[in-house]
Structure formats: C-alpha cells, structure tokens
N, C-alpha and C positions, 0 to 999 in steps of 0.2 A: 214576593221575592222568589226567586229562583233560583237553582245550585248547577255548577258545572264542578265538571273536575280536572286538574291540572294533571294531563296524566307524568308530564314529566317527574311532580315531585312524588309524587301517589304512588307512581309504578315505575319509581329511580332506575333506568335501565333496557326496560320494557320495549320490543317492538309497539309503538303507537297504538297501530291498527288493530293488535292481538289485546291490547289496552282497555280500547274502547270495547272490545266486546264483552270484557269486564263488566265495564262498570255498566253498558246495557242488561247485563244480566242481573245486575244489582238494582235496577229501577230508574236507573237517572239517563236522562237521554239528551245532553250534552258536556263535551270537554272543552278543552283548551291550551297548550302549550306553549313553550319557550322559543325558543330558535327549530325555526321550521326545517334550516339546512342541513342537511344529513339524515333529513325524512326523505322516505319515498310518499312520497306524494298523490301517485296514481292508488296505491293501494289506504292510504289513507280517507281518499277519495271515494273509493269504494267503499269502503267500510263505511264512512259514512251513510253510503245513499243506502248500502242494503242494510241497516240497521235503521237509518230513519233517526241519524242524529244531527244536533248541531254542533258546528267548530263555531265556537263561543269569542276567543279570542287567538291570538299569537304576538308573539314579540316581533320587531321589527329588530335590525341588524347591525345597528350602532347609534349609541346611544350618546354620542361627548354631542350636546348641546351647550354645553358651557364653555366650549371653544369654539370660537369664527372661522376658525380656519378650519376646523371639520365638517361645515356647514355641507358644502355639497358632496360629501361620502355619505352624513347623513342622509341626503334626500336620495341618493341614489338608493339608498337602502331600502328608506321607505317605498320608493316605486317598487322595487322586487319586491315587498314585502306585500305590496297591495295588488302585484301578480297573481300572486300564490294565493293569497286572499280569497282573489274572485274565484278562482279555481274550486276554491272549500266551501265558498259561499260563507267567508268568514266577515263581520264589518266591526269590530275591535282590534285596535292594534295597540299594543304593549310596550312602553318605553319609560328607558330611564333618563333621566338629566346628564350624566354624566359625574366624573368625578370634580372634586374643586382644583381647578389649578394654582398656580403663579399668577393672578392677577387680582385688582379689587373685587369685591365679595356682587357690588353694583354693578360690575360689569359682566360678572358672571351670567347675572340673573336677569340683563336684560341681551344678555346673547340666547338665556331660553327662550325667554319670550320673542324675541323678533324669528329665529328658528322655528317658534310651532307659529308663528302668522306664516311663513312663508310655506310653512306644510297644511294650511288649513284650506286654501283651494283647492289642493292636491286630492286631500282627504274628502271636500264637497264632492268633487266631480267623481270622486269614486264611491260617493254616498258609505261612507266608513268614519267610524272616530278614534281618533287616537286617546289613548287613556296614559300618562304619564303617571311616574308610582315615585312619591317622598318612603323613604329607609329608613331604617334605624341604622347610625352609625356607630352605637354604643356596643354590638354585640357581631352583628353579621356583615355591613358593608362600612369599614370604616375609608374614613377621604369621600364619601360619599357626597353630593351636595346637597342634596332636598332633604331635611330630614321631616320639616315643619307642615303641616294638613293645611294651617293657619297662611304659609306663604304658598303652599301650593290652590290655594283658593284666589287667590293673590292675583297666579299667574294665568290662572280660566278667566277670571273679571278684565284679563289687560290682552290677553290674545282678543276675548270678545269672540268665539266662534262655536256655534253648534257643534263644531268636529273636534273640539281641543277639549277635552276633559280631567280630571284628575279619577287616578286609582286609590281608593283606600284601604291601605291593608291594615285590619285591626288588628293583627303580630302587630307590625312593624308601628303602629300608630300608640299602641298599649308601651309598647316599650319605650319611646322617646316622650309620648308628652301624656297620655293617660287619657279619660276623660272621654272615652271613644263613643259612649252610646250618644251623650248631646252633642260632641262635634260631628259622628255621621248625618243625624238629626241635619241638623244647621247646615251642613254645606251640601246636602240631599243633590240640589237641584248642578251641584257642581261637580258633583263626583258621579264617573259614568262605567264604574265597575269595582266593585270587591273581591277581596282574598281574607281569607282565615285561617288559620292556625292558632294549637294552643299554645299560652305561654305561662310556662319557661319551657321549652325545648320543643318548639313548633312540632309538636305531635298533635294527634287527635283533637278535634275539636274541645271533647269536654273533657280533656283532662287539661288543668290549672288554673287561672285565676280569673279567665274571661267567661262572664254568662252567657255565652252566644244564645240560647232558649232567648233570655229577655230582650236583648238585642236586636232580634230579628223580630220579634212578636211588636216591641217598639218600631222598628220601620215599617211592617206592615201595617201595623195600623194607623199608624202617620199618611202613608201613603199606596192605601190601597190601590191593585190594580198596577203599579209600575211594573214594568218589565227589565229592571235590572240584575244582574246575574252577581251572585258572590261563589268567586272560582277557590274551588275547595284545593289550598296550596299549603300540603302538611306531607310531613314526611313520619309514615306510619310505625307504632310503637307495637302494633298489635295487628290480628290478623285484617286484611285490607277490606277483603268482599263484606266482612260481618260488621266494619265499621261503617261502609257506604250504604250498604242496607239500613241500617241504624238511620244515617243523614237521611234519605230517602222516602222512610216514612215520617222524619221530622217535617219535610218539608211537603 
C-alpha cells in the first residue's frame, strides 16, 4: 500500500504547488485533489516534474448520476476532467453519485449504473479509472445517495468494467456501517482507491477509534505487492509536516 496526500484537505487553502512541496519535504512523493478548476495547472505541472511526484487522483466536475437528464453535463465533465488528467499524468478520477432525488430509489441506482457504462469506454481509451466514493449521510453529506460499500460493490459487479471502481473511505465507511477491516478485505478487488481519516472528527489518522496500524498491516498482507494508494483526506488538529512525517515512515 501506498499513501498520497489530499492536499486540498491537508493544506485547507494552500496554493497546490507550494503544497506539494510540503509534503515532498515530508517524505511522500505523491498527492491528489478535489476540483482541479481554479488551479493553475501549468505550475502544478511543474511542480510535479521538478519534484518527481505523482498526481495520484482528482475529482471530476459533476457528479448528479442519479439523474438522466444530467447525463450529458456529466460526460462533458468527465472529458475536461480527463484533459487535465493527461496533462498531470493523473489516471484516477474521483466521483460522486450524486444526491437522491424525487424519484424511486431503483431508478436512481440504475441511472448510476447505465452513467458509469457509458463513461467506461471513455475512461478505456483514456487508459484512466474512475473511482466512485459511497458517504456518510449521518454526519457530513446528508440527501446523499450511496451511503452503502455493500451497494457500491453492487454497482462495479453490474457496470462490469476495468475502468469503474469504487472509493473506500474508512471515515465515511466506519461511520455508516462499521466493520471496515473485513469489508475492505472482501471487496479488495473492487475498490480501486482509499481515503482515511480519523473518527470522530476526521482529524489525524490515529487519533479515535480506527486502528489504521492493523488495517493496513491487514491489507498488506492479504495482498502483497498491489499498487493501490490510500489518499490521506483529513483535516489536521495538530501541526501538518510532523504528522505527514510520522504517516511516512509508517508507511
């Protein structure tokens, strides 16, 4: 396993590029972001190349999948999304389902699914995966729709595509259903990126009630050798560079 860092929640504010040179200086040698728009991009870019990091992931720019008729704003998004992407040399992109509407709960959930079928040749030809994130709606995104790990396994099994994966955030996963070490375990092969925080109050990793140590010692040694990233997305209680060092040589 491997750590990135989210610099938007990390460094709330931060020029990106002055960001990354952070956490380069801290040991880790790749991040990941939210909405790439209102970054400069060229200097992000460079930061990159002259530090020798990777851009790990990014969000793509609208996320109502659970409406049909937002379908093609959606894909427009995603194309600018997967722009900007190649640019960074980025191949994760970061989405949410959207909120729940005005209509049955089944129609919701098979407007995501036919949605990520019709972004998954998108995402082949651009050799990129998109990684969709289930919420907690008890505390931080209420109206949300995906809350469940369990349906979001659900909807990888029925896209059926290399490029459609699920995100699992063990925040957001501890807080709505528990039981996070055997469900990451169990749906390994379906989930195609992580976030952490601690909880209660998505600070620091090890401060609250998640072992993250056994967690990760558990997936690695389930599955030596993967190369999947857990994007360090915590919003810090203490000082920043001496906790990312800390992560750093944990990892």
């Amino acid at each position: 396993m491997r750590i990135s860092v989210c610099t938007d929640a990390v460094f709330n504010g931060m020029n990106t590029a002055w960001a990354m040179r952070i956490v380069k200086s801290c040991g880790i040698d790749a991040v990941e972001f939210w909405d790439w728009r209102g970054k400069d991009i060229d200097a992000v870019n460079t930061a990159r190349r002259e530090l020798d990091m990777e851009i790990v992931a990014m969000c793509t720019t609208h996320s109502a999948l659970t409406e049909p008729a937002q379908r093609k704003n959606y894909i427009e998004g995603l194309r600018k999304t997967i722009k900007t992407c190649s640019i960074l040399g980025c191949k994760r992109i970061i989405s949410q389902v959207g909120n729940t509407i005005d209509a049955p709960l089944l129609e919701q959930l098979d407007s995501i699914i036919d949605g990520l079928k019709q972004c998954a040749p998108i995402l082949g030809d651009a050799g990129m995966v998109l990684v969709f994130e289930p919420l907690n709606t008890k505390i931080d995104h209420k109206g949300y729709y995906l809350q469940s790990s369990d349906e979001g396994a659900e909807i990888v099994g029925a896209v059926g595509s290399p490029y459609v994966k699920m995100l699992f955030d063990f925040y957001h996963q501890q807080i709505t259903e528990g039981d996070i070490t055997r469900r990451s375990i169990a749906m390994f092969d379906k989930i195609g990126h992580f976030h952490a925080a601690g909880n209660p109050g998505r600070h620091e990793l090890d401060l609250g009630e998640i072992n993250y140590g056994n967690i990760f010692k558990e997936l690695s040694e389930r599955f030596p050798g993967n190369d999947k990233y857990i994007g360090l997305e915590y919003f810090p209680k203490y000082d920043v560079a001496e906790g990312l060092r800390k992560l750093a040589v944990a990892f």
